[in-house]
C-alpha positions in Angstrom: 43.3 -17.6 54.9 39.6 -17.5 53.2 39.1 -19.4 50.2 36.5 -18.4 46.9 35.4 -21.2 45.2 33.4 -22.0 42.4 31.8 -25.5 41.2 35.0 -26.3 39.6 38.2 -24.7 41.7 38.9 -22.3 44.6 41.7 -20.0 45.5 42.7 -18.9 48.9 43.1 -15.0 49.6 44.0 -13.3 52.9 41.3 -12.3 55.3 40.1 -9.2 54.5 41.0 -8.9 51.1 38.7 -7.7 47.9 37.6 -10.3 45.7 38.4 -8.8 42.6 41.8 -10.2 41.4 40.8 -13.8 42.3 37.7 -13.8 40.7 39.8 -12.6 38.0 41.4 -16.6 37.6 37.9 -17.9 38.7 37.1 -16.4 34.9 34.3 -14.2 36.6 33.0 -11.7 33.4 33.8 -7.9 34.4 33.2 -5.4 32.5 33.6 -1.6 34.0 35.5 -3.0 37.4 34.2 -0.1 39.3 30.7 -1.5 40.2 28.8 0.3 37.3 27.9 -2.0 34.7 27.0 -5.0 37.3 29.1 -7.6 34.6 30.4 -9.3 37.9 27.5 -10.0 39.8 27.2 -13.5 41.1 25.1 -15.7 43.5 26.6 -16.6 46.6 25.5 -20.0 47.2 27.2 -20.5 50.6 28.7 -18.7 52.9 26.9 -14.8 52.3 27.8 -14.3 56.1 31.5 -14.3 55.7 31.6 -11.3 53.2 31.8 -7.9 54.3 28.4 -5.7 54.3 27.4 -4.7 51.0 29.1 -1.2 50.2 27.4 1.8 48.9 28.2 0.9 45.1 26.5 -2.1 45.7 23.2 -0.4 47.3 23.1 2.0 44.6 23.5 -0.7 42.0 20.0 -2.4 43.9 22.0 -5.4 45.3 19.8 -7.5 46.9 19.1 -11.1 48.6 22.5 -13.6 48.0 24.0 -11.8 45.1 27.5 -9.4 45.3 29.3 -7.5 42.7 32.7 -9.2 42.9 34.4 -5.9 41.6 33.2 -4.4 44.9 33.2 -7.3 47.1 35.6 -8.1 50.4 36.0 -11.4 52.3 36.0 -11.5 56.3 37.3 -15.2 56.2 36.3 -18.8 55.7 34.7 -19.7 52.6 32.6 -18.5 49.6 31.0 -20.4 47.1 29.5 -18.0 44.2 27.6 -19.0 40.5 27.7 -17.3 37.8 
């Protein structure tokens, strides 16, 4: 199991899995869910290299350094720690 976590909780997804739907109960703002409006982009603050690559939405959207779109984003495993 990986784990998200914020400063103030954590929830544990399955390896592999988007991000979307727990960063949901993490109270994440999204706006257009689809990568567009860039609502749900966060700092990772630890643990960037257990996230999957960023995808093309993300490119597109001019992504850089340790931030993700959480609409957009996948886990490998282990943990994530994001601010927003």
């Amino acid at each position: 199991m990986a784990v998200i976590k914020t400063e103030t909780a954590a929830i544990e997804v399955a390896d592999g899995s988007e991000l979307l739907d727990a960063c949901r109960e993490l109270h994440v703002p999204f706006g257009c869910e689809s990568g567009l409006c860039a609502a749900c982009e966060v700092e990772v603050v630890e643990g960037y290299e257990n996230l999957e690559a960023l995808n093309d939405t993300e490119k597109l959207m001019g992504v850089e350094d340790n931030y993700r779109l959480m609409c957009q984003c996948k886990i490998k495993s282990g943990e994530v720690k994001i601010k927003f």
